[in-house]
C-alpha positions in Angstrom: 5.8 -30.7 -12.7 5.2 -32.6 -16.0 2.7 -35.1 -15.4 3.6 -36.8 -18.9 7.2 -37.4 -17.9 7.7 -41.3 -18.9 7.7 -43.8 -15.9 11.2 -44.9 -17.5 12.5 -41.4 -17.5 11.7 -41.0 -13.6 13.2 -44.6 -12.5 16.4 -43.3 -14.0 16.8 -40.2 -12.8 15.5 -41.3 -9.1 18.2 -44.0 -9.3 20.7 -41.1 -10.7 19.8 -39.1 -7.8 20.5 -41.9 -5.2 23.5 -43.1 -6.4 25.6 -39.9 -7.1 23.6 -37.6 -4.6 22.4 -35.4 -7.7 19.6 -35.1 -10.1 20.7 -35.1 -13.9 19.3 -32.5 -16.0 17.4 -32.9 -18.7 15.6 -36.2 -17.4 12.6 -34.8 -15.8 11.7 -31.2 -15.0 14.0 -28.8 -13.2 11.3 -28.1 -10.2 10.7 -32.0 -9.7 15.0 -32.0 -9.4 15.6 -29.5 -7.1 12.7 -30.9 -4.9 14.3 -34.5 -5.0 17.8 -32.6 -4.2 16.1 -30.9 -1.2 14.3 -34.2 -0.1 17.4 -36.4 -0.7 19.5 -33.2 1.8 16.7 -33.9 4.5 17.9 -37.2 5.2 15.0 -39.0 3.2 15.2 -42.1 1.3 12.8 -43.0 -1.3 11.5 -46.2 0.2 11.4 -45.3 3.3 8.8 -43.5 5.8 8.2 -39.8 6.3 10.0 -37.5 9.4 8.0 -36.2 12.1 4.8 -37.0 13.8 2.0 -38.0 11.3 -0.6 -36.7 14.2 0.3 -34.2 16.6 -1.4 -33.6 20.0 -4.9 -31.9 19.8 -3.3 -28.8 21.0 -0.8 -28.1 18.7 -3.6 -28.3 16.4 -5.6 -25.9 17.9 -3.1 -23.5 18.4 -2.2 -23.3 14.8 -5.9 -23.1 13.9 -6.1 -20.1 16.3 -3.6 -18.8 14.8 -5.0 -18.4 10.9 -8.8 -17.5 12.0 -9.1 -15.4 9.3 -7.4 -17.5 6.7 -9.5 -20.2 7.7 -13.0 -18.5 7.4 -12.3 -16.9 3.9 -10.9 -20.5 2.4 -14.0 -22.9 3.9 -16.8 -21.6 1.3 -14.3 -21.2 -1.2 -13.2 -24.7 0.0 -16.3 -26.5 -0.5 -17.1 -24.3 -4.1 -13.8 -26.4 -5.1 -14.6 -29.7 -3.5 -18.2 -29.6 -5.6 -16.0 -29.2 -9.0 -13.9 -32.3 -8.3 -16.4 -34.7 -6.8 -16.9 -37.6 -8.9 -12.6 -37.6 -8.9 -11.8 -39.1 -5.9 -10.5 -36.3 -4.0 -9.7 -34.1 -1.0 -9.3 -30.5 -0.8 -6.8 -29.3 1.1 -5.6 -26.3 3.0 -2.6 -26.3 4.6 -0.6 -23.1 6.9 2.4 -21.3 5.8 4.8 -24.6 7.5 2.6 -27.4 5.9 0.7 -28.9 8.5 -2.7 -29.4 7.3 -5.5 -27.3 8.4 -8.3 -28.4 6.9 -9.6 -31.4 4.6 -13.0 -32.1 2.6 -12.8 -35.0 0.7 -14.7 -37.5 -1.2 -15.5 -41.1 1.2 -14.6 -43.1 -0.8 -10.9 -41.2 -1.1 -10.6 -40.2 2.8 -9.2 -43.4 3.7 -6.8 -43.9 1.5 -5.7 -40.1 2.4 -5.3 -41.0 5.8 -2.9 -44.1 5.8 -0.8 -41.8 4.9 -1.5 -38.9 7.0 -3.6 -36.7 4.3 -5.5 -35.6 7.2 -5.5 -32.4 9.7 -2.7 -31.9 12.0 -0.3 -33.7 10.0 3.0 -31.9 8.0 3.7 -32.1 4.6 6.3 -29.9 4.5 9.2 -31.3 2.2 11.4 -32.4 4.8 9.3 -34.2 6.4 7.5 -36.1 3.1 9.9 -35.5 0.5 8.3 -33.9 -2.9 4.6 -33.0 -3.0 2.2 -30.3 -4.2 2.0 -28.4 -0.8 5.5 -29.1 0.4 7.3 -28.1 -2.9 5.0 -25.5 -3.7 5.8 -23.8 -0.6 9.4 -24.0 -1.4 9.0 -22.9 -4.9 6.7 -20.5 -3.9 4.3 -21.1 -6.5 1.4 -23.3 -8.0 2.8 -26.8 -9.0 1.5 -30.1 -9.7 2.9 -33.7 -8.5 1.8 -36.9 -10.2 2.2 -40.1 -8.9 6.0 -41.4 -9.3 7.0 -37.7 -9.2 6.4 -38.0 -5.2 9.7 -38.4 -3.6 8.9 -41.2 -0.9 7.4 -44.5 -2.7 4.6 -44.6 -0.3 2.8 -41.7 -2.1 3.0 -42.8 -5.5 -0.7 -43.8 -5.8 -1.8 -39.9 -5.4 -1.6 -36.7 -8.0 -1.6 -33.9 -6.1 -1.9 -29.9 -7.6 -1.3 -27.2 -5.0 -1.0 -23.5 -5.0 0.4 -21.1 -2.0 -2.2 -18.2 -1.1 -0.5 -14.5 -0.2 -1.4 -12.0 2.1 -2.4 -8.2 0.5 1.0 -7.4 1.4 2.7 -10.8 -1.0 3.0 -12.8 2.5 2.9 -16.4 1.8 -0.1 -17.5 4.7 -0.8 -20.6 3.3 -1.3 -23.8 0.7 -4.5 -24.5 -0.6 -4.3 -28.2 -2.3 -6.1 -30.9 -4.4 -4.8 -34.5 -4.0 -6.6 -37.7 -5.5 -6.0 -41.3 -6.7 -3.4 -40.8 -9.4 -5.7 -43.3 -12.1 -8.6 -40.3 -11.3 -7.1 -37.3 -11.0 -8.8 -34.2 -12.2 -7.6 -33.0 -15.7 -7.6 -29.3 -14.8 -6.6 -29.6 -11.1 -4.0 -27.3 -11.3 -6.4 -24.5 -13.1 -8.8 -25.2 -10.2 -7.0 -24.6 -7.2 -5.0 -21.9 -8.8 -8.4 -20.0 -9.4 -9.6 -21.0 -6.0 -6.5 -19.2 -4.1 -7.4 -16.4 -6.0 -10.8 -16.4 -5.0 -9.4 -16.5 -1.5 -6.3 -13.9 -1.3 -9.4 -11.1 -3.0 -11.6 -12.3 -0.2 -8.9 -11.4 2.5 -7.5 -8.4 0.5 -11.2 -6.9 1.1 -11.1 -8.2 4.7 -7.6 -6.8 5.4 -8.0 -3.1 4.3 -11.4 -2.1 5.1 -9.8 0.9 6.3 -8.4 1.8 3.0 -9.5 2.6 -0.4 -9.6 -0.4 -2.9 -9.3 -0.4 -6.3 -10.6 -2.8 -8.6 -9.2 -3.6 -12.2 -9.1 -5.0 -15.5 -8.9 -4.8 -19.5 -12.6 -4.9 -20.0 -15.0 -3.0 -17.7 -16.9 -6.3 -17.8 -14.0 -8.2 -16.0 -14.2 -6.1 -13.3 -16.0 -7.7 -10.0 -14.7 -11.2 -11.8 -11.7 -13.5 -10.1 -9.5 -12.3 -12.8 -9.6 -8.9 -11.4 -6.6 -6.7 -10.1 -7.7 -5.6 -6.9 -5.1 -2.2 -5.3 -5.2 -1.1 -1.7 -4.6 2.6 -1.2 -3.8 4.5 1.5 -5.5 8.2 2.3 -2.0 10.5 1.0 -2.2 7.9 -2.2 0.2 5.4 -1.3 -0.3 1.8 -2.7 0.1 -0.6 1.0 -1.8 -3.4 -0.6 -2.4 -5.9 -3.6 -3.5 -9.0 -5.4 -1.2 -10.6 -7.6 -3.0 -9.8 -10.7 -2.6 -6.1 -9.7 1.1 -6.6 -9.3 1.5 -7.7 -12.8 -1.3 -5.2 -14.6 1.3 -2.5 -12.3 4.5 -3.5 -13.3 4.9 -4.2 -9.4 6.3 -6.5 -6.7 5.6 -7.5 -3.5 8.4 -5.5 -2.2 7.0 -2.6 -4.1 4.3 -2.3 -1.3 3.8 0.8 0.7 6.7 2.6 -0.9 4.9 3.3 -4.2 2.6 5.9 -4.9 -0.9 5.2 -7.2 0.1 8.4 -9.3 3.5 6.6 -10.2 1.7 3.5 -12.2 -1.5 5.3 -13.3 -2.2 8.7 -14.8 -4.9 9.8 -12.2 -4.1 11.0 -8.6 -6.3 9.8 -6.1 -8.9 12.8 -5.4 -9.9 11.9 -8.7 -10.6 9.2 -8.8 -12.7 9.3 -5.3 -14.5 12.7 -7.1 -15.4 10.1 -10.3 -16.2 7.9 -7.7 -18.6 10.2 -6.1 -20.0 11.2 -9.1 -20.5 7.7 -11.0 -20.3 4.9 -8.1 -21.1 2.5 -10.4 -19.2 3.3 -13.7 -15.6 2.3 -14.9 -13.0 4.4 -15.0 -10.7 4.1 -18.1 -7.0 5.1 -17.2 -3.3 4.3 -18.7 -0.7 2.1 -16.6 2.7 4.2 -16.2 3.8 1.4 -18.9 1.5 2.6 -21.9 -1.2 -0.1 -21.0 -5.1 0.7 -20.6 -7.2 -0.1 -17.6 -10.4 0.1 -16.3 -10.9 1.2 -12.6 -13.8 1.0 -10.2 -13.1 2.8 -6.4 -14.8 0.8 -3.7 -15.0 1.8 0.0 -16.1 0.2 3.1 -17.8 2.6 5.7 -14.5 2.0 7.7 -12.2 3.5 5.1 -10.6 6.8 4.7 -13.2 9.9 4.5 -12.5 12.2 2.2 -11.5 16.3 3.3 -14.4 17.0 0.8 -17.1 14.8 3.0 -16.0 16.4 6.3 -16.1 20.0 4.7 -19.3 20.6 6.1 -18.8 20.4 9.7 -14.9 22.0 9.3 -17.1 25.3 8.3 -19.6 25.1 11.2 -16.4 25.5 13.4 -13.6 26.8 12.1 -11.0 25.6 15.1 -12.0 22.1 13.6 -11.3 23.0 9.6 -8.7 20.7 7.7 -6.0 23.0 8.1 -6.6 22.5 12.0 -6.3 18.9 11.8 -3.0 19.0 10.3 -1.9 21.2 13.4 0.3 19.7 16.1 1.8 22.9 17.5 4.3 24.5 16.0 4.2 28.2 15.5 5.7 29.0 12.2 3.4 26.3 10.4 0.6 27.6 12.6 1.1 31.3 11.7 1.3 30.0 8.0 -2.1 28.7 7.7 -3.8 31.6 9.9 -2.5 34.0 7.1 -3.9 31.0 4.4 -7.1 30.4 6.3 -7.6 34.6 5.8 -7.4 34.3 2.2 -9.8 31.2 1.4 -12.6 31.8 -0.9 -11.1 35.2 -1.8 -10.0 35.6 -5.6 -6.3 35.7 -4.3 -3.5 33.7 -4.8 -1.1 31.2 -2.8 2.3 30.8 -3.4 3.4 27.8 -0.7 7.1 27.8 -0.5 9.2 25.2 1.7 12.0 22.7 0.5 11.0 19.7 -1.1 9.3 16.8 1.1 8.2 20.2 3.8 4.0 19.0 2.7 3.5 21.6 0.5 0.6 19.7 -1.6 -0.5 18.4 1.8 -0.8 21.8 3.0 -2.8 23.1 -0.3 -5.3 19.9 -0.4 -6.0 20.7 3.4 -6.5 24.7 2.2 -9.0 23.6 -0.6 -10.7 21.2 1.9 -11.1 23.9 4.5 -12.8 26.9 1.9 -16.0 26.9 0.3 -14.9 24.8 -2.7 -14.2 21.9 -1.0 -16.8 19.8 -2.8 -15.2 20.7 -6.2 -12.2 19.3 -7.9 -8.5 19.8 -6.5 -6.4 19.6 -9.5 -2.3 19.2 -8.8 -0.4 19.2 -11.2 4.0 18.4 -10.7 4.9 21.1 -12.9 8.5 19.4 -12.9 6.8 15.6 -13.9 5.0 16.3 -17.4 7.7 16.1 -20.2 8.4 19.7 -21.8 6.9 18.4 -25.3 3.4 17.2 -23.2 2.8 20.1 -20.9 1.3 22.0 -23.1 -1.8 19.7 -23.9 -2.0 18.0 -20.7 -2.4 21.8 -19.2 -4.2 23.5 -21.8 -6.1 20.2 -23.3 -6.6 19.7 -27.1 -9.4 19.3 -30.0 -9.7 15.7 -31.5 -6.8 15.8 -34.2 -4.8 18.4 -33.1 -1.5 17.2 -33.3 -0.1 13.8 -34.0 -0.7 11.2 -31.6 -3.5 13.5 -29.8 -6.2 11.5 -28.7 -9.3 10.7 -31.1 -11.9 12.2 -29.1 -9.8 14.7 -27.5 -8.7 16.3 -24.4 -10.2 18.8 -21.5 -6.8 19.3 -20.1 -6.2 19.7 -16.5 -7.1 23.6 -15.8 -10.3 23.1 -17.4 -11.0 19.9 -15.2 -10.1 22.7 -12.1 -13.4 24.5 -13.0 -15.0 25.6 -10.1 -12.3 24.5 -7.5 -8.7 24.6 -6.6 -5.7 24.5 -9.2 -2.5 23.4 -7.3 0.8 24.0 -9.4 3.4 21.9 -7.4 7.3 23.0 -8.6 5.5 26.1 -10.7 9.6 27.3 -11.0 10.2 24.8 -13.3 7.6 25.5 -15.7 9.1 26.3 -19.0 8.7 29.7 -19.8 7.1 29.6 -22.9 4.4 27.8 -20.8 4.9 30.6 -18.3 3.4 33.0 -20.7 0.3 31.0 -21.7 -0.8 30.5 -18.2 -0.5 34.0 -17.6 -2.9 34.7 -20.3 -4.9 32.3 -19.1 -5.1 34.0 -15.2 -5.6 37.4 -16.9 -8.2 36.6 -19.0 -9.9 33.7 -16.7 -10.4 31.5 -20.0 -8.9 28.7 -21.9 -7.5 27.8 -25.4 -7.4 24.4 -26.2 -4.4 23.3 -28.5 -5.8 23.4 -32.1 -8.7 25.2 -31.2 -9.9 28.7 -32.5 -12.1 29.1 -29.7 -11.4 30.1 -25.6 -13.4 28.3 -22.9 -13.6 30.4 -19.5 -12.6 28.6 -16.3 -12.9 29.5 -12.8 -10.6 28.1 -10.2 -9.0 29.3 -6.9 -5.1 29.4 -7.7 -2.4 27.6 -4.8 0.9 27.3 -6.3 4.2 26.1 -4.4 8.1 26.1 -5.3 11.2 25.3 -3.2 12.7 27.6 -5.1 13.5 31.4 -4.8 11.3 32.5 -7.3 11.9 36.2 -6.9 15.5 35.5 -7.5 14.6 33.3 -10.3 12.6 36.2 -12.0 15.4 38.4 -11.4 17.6 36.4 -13.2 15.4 36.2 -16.1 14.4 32.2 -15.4 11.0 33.1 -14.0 8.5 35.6 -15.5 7.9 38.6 -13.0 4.4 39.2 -14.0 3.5 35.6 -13.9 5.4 36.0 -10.5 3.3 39.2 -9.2 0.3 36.9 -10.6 0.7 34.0 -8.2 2.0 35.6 -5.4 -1.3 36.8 -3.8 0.0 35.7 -0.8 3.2 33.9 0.3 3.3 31.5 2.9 6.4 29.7 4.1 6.9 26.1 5.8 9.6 25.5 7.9 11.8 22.6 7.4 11.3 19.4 9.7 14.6 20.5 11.3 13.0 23.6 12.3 9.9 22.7 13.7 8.8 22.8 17.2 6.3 19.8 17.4 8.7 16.6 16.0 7.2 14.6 19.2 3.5 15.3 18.5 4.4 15.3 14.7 5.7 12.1 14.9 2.8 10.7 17.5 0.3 11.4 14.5 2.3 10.1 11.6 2.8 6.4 13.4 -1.2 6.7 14.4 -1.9 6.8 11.0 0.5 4.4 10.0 -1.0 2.3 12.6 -4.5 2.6 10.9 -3.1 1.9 7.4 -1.3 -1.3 8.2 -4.4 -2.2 10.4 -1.8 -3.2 13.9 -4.8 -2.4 15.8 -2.4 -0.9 19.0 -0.7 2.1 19.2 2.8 2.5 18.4 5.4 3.8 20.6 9.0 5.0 19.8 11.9 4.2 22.0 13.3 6.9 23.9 16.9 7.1 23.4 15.7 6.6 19.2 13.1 9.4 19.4 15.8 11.7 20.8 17.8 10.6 17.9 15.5 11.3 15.3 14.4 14.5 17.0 17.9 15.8 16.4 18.1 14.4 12.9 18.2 17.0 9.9 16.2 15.0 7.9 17.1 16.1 4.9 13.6 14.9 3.2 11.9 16.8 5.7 8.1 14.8 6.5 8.0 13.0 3.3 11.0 11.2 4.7 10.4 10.5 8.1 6.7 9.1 7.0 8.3 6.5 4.6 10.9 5.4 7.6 7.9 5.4 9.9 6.5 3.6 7.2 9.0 1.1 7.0 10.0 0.6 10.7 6.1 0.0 11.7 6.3 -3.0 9.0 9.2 -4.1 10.6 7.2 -4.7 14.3 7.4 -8.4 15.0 4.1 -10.4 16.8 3.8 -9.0 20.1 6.0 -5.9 19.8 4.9 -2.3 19.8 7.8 0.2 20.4 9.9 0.7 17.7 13.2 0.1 18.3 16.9 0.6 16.6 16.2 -2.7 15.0 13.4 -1.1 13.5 15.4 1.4 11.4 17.0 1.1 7.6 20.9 0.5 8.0 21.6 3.8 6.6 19.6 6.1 9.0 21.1 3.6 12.2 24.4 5.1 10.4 23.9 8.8 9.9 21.7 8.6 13.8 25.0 7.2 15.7 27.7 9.3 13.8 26.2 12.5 14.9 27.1 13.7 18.5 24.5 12.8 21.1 21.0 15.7 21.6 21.6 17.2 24.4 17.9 19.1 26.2 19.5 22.7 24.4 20.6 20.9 21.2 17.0 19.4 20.5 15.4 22.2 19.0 13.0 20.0 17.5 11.3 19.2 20.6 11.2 22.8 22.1 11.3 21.0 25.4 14.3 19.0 27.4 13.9 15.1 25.4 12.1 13.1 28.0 13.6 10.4 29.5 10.8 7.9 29.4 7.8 6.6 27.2 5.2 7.9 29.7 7.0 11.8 29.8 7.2 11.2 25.9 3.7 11.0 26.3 2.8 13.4 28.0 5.1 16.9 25.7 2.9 14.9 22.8 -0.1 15.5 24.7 0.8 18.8 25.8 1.6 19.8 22.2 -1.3 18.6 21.1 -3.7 20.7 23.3 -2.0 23.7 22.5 -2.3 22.8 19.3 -6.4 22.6 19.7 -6.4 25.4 22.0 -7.6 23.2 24.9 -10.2 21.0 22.3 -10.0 17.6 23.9 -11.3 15.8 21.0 -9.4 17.6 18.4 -6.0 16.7 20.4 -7.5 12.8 20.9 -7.6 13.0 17.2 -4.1 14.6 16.2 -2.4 11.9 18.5 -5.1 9.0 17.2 -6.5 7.7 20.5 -9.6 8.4 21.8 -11.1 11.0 23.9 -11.0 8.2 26.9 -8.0 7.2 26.4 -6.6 10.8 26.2 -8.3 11.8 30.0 -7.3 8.6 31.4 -3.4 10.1 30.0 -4.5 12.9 31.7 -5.5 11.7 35.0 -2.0 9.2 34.8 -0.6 12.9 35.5 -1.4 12.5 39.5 0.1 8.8 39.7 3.4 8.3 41.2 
């Protein structure tokens, strides 16, 4: 609101308001009218006294403070930081749940009085229909940091106060609450609004680091100096790359929105995919990482981890050797035979100088499959390099692959550029969508995998590189080469050996697929229980061509898991995107021999859903009880207590 609106100015438009039931524009600001608007629909007149109960019983109290324990312990030392900076004001700070009762106050003696005659005080709602226009109410309707100043109040009675209030959001943009400054309108604090602004910041990064221990966070800003400050950008990540978390400052460095959450991928909004960043991390802990927005803009970016967060395939490589059974293509089995029989043949070739060609339609987890191949061979602790040979435009492919000496070109960067085989050296390339590689290109990679060695663009001079090769198409590249749209030398050159992944559809293990996806869903959105499908719906989406293969039943699982209500657990048909509920209930209903997906009869209930998961997953381990505890994401316990169910009626 506008503090310097004239006293004049607001006893006309309040008098507008009440006789003509609208606020006329121009007269004060346009929040302060649509709060009087709202205030005036609730039933509230001006000189009159607020709704509801100024002081609820003990236990409502309680239960709401139960309910925000977390909210509550990262606000209080941010809380009393704020109270120390207003002091000599005559105030109280604030905090206040996503309704607007208040949860929490610290204020100044000489103010707390005053503040309590009319129910500034914990327990009491300041929600705008109950108190007409004020900082928390109005800022929880606007949905963002405003300021109230005496007159501007709605009801009389609060006139004497100035009040400057700013909502605080979850990692995921949920509003959880209203942090708030309120003081004696004569001795308000000039930069109130600045202060508790800051101050929710403060708060949201403090429960951001909280809230996704388990994931990787990413901390940024302009100057490598800002980062670690309150004006930081602060990104959760997930372990396949997916962005499920972050500040507001990160939303706006990103180009993002709230809604933008868990359905965008890091790679999408910064030029770096996310084993990089962890291998600079491992590397350089402590140093900056400079890297470009997807919108031109530079960055600096520091990884931090909690011990809790995602390990790495290159940190587990160690043990993955000392038993093969337990490698990282291992983990990624959950029974079926055709993927199974694909990575026994892979698994045959690691560490050998001979190329993979992965084939599979798009979505299958080709890249998936070739990160979990690197992870499982002896250079796991090197860089795996992807590159979308289908996502670099045709006039950039060239540099980004082959890199470039400082002043090479036009536009080429000052101090140059290694280029992404040369980064490769001494692990894994991955060329994702190699068909599409323009064939120009084609014929200067082939050089390149002849002679082992690289020319920069503008450079006189080769550099040799070493790197395994894994390449992947969906495809027909034998046909393509045929047909003249694919080199067949480069083809002979990359097809050391070809492996193919069967299509969702296809598979074998949808059940024990799908058990693992929502475990690790369940672990990235931090529920803390384990998720369970509905039976009728699992026997739905079991029968489901799925078109998008894994990559779209992850991002439904995704979606539906972030659906779950307090206190629910299976997901349901209310659970589901509109579209999908569509194309489920138009197809004719799975019968036991229809459901090739499940290889078994679809079970009837949860607990014999549970069990062909189980089943599938010990095949899968070949009888490894831990290995199969992990696949389905319970624990060993948990899994022989399933086990010993078996015998219950």
């Amino acid at each position: 609101m506008r503090p310097n609106t004239s006293p004049v100015a607001l006893r006309q438009a309040r008098q507008h308001l009440l006789d003509s039931g609208q606020c006329p524009s121009g007269l004060v600001d346009e929040r302060l009218a649509r709060s009087w608007s709202r205030s005036l629909a609730a039933g509230l007149v001006p000189t009159g006294r607020p709704k509801g109960i100024d002081h609820p019983s003990s236990g409502t109290l309680r239960q709401v403070l139960a309910s925000n324990p977390e909210l509550l312990a990262h606000s209080r030392p941010v809380m009393e930081y704020l109270f120390e900076q207003v002091r000599h004001s005559q105030s109280v700070v604030v905090l206040a749940d996503r309704r607007g009762m208040l949860m929490h106050t610290l204020g100044d003696p000489v103010f707390v009085g005053k503040a309590e005659r009319v129910a500034l005080t914990s327990g009491a709602s300041w929600h705008e229909a109950h108190r007409g226009t004020n900082a928390i109410g109005t800022a929880l309707a606007e949905g963002c940091a405003v300021e109230v100043h005496g007159s501007e109040h709605y009801l009389e009675r609060n006139g004497f106060l100035t009040c400057a209030a700013s909502p605080i959001l979850s990692a995921t943009g949920d509003l959880l609450g209203i942090l708030d400054i309120s003081g004696d309108y004569r001795n308000g604090h000039a930069h109130a609004l600045g202060l508790v602004s800051t101050a929710a910041r403060m708060i949201e990064n403090r429960l951001l680091a909280a809230t996704c221990k388990r994931n990787i966070r990413l901390h940024l800003h302009r100057d490598p100096e800002g980062i670690g400050s309150v004006a930081e950008g602060i990104v959760a990540v997930s372990a396949d790359g997916w962005i499920v978390g972050a500040n507001r400052v990160a939303l706006a460095q990103l180009g993002l929105h709230a809604r933008d959450l868990g359905a965008t991928l890091l790679e999408r909004v910064l030029d770096v995919r996310l084993d990089d960043l962890l291998s600079h991390h491992k590397r350089r802990p402590q140093q900056p990482q400079a890297l470009r927005t997807s919108q031109g803009g530079l960055l600096f970016a520091q990884v931090q981890m909690d011990a809790a967060a995602w390990v790495t395939p290159s940190s587990s490589a160690p043990a993955a050797r000392a038993t093969p059974a337990q490698d990282a293509l291992a983990q990624l089995d959950t029974g079926d035979t055709r993927w199974r029989s694909a990575a026994d043949k892979a698994r045959r070739v690691v560490g050998k100088p001979i190329a993979v060609l992965v084939q599979g339609e798009s979505g299958v987890g080709k890249e998936v499959f070739a990160r979990a191949l690197h992870a499982s061979g002896p250079r796991c602790d090197a860089p795996f390099v992807a590159i979308n040979c289908a996502a670099i435009p045709e006039h950039l492919i060239e540099s980004e692959l082959f890199g470039h000496v400082a002043g090479a070109f036009t536009g080429a960067r000052k101090e140059g550029h290694l280029g992404r085989l040369r980064e490769a050296h001494g692990g894994t390339l991955f060329l994702d969508e190699i068909g599409d590689m323009p064939l120009a290109l084609q014929t200067r990679l082939l050089r390149v995998l002849q002679e082992r060695s690289v020319t920069p663009v503008g450079a006189s001079k080769a550099v040799p590189v070493d790197f395994a090769l894994v390449c992947a198409t969906h495809n027909q590249l034998l046909q393509a080469a045929e047909q003249g749209r694919f080199r067949q030398d480069l083809y002979y050159r990359i097809n050391g050996l070809t492996v193919q992944l069967p299509a969702l559809r296809e598979r074998s293990d949808f059940v024990a697929l799908a058990q693992r996806l929502l475990a690790d869903l369940a672990t990235e959105q931090g529920l803390g229980f384990e998720v369970q499908v509905a039976p009728d719906l699992l026997a739905r989406l079991a029968a489901y061509p799925w078109p998008g293969n894994l990559r779209q039943l992850a991002n439904v699982l995704r979606t539906a898991c972030a659906m779950l209500a307090e206190g629910e657990d299976t997901l349901g048909w209310d659970h589901m995107p509109d579209d999908l509920v569509q194309a489920l209930t138009a197809a004719p209903t799975p019968t036991p021999a229809q459901s090739e997906a499940t290889a078994h009869p679809v079970p009837l209930n949860l607990q014999q859903l549970s069990q062909a998961a189980i089943d599938q997953a010990l095949q899968a381990a070949r009888g490894n009880m831990s290995q199969a505890a992990r696949q389905l994401g319970i624990s060993r316990q948990t899994l022989y207590r399933k086990l010993g169910g078996r015998a219950t009626p």
